[in-house]
TORVEX-509926 format. One line per 10 residues: number of its first residue (from 1); for each residue x, z, y of C-alpha. Coordinates in nm, 4 decimals. Layout:
<atoms>
NUM> X Z Y  ... .
</atoms>
This chain:
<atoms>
1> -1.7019 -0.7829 -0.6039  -1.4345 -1.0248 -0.5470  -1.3926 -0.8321 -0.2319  -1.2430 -0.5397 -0.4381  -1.0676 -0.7398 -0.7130  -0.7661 -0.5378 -0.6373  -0.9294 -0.1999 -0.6623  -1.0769 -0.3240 -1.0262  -0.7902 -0.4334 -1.1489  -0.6174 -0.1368 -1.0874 .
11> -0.8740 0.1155 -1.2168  -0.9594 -0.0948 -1.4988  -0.5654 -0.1027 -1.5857  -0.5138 0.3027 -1.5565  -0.8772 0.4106 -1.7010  -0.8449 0.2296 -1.9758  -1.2086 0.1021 -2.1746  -1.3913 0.3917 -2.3567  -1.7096 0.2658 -2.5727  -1.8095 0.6009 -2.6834 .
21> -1.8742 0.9031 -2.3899  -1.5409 1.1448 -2.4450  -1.5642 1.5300 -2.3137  -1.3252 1.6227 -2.0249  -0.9777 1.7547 -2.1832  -0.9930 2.0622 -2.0365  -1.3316 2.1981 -2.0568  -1.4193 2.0361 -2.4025  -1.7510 1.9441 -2.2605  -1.9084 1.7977 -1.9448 .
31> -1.8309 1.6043 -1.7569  -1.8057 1.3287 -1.9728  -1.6502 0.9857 -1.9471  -1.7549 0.6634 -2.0349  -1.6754 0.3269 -1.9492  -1.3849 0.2725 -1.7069  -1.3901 0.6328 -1.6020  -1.7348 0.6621 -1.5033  -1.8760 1.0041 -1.4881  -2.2373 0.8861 -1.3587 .
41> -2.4700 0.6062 -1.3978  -2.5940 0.3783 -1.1568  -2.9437 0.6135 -1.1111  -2.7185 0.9429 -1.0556  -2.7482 1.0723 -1.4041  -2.4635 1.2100 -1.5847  -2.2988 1.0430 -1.9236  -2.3734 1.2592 -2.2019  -2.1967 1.3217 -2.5275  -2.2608 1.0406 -2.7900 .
51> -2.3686 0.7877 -2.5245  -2.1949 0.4481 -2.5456  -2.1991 0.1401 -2.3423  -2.0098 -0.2234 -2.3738  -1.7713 -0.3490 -2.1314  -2.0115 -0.5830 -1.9583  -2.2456 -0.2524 -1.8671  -1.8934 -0.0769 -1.7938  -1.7960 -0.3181 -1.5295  -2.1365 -0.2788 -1.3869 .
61> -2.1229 0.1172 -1.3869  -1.7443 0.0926 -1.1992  -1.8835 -0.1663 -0.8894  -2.1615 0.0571 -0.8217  -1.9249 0.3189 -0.8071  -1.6419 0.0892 -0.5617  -1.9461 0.0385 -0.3491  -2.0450 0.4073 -0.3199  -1.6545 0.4755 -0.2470  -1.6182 0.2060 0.0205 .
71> -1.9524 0.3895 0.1403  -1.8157 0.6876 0.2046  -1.4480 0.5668 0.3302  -1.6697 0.3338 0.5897  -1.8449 0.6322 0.7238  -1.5259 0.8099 0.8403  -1.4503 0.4846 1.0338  -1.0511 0.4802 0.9564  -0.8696 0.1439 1.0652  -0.8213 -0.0177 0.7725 .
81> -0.7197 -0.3479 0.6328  -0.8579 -0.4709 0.3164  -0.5698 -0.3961 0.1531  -0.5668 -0.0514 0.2196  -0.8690 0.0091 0.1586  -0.9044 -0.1334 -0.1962  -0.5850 0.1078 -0.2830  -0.7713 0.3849 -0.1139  -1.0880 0.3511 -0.4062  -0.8876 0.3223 -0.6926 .
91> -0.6947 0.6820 -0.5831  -1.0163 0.8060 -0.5010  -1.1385 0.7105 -0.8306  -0.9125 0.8734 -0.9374  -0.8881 1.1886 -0.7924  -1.2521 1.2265 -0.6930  -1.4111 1.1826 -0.2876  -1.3888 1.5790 -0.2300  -1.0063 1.5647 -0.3272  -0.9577 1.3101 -0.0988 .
101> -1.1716 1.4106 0.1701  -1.0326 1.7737 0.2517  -0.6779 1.6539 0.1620  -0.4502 1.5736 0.4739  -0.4290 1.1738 0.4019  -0.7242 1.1375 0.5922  -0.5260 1.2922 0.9037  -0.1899 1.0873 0.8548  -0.4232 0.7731 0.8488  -0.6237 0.8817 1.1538 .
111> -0.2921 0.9212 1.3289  -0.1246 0.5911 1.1187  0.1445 0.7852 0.9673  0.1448 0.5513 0.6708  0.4885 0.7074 0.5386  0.3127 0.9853 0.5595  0.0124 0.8613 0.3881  0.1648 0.7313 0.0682  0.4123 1.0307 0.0187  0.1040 1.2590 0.0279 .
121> -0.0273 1.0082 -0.1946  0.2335 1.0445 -0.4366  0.1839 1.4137 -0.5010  -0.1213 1.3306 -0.6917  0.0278 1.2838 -1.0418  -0.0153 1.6619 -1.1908  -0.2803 1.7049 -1.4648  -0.4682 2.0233 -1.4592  -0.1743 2.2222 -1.6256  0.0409 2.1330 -1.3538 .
131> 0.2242 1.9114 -1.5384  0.3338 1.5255 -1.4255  0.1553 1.2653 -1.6582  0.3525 0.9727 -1.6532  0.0676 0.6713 -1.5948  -0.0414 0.8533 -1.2678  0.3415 0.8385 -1.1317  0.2979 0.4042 -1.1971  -0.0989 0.4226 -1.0635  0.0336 0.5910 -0.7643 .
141> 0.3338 0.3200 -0.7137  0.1005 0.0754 -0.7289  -0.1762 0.1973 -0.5021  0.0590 0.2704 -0.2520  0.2611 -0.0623 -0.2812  -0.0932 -0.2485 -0.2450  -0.1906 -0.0047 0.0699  0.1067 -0.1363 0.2409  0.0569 -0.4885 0.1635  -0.0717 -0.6241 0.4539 .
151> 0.1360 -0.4436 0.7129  0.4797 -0.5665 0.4911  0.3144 -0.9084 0.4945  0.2740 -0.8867 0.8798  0.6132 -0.7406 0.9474  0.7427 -1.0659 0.7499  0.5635 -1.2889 0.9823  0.7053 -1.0874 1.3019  1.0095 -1.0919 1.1744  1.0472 -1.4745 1.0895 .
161> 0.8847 -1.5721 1.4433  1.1242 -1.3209 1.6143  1.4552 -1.4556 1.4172  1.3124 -1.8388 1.5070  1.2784 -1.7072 1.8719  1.6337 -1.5808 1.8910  1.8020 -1.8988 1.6621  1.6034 -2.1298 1.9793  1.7590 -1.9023 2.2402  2.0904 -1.9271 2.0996 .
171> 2.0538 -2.3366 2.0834  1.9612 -2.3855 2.4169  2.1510 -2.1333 2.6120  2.3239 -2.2402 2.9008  2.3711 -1.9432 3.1120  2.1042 -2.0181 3.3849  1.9610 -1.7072 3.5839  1.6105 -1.6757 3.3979  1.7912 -1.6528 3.0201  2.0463 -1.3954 3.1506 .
181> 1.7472 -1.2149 3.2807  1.5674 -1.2679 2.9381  1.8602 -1.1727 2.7228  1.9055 -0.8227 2.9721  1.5468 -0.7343 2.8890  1.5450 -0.7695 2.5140  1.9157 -0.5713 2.5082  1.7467 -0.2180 2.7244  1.4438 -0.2608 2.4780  1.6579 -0.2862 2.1254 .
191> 1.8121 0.0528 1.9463  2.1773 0.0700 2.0778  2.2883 0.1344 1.6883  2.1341 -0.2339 1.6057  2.2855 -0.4015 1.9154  2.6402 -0.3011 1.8197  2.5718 -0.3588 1.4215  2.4736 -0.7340 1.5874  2.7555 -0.7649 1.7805  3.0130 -0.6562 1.5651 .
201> 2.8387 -0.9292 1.2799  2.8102 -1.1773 1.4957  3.1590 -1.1265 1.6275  3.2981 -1.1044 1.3107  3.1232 -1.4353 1.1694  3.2962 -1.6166 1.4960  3.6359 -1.4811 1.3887  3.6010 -1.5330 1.0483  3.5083 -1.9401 1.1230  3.8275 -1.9478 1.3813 .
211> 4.0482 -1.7982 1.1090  3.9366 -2.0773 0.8275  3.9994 -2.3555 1.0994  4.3158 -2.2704 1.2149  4.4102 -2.2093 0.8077  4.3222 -2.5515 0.7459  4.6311 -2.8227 0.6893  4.6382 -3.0931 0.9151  4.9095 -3.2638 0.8471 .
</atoms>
């Protein structure tokens, strides 16, 4: 399960350990809990009241549960990294597959609206009264700052291998017709509002080094 030592960590973190099967808060009975949240046993048979189980048999009861979850997420075929997906169980875990099936996250990840995904995400933190319980609101920060992992991680790489494109470019410039050509391509494809924001730094850094030289005594 190393696969989805993420996913564990996190439910293990927000469920909590329960030795001794406890009745859902709001119906005083079934379903019951055991475990690290586990509603079920490994054969499909629901925990029942006075039922109790150590922590080795708990682990055991959550993987077969991450595996039926990744089951179930594999079957709607959504592109996702590992990342995402391990954040994915633990809010399903959390909020059960039928929640998270019919709910519209499955649409803003079909159409990789990931903004969209973890805002949606975020409205999961209401108990059954409607009311916000407070270790949800951190679960959900978490979940959704693991789901984007990957794709911050690879925006970091772009980014460094774009700024060590343009810092070469800059070094070797020398106005021939192919880099003029290069440079007149990149400025159509950037936003106009970061052009000018570059400019007007860049500019100002050129400035700023003229004004310290010229300061300078030389006498």
């Amino acid at each position: 399960m190393a696969y989805f030592s993420e996913a564990i960590k996190l439910i293990k973190k927000y469920e909590g350990f329960n030795e001794k099967a406890y009745a859902d808060p709001i119906t005083g009975a079934y379903p019951y809990t055991i475990g690290f949240g586990s509603q079920f046993y490994p054969d499909g048979s629901l925990v029942k009241p006075g039922q109790r189980c150590s922590k080795k048999k708990a682990l055991e009861y959550l993987e077969h549960e991450i595996k039926i979850i990744d089951e179930q997420l594999s079957s709607l075929e959504l592109s996702l990294d590992n990342s995402m997906r391990q954040a994915l169980i633990s809010f399903i875990h959390s909020v059960g597959w039928q929640s998270f099936l019919y709910s519209s996250i499955v649409d803003a990840i079909e159409r990789s609206d990931y903004k969209e995904t973890i805002d949606l995400m975020y409205q999961w933190v209401l108990d059954a009264k409607h009311q916000v319980v407070g270790n949800l609101i951190q679960r959900r920060r978490e979940e959704n700052h693991l789901f984007l992992q990957e794709i911050k991680e690879s925006s970091r790489s772009a980014a460094q291998k774009f700024n060590s494109v343009l810092l070469r470019a800059f070094r070797e410039y020398d106005g021939n017709p192919f880099q003029l050509k290069a440079i007149k391509t990149l400025e159509d494809q950037i936003n106009p509002y970061t052009l000018s924001e570059f400019a007007n730094n860049f500019l100002f850094s050129l400035e700023s080094e003229e004004e310290e030289y010229l300061s300078h005594d030389f006498d």
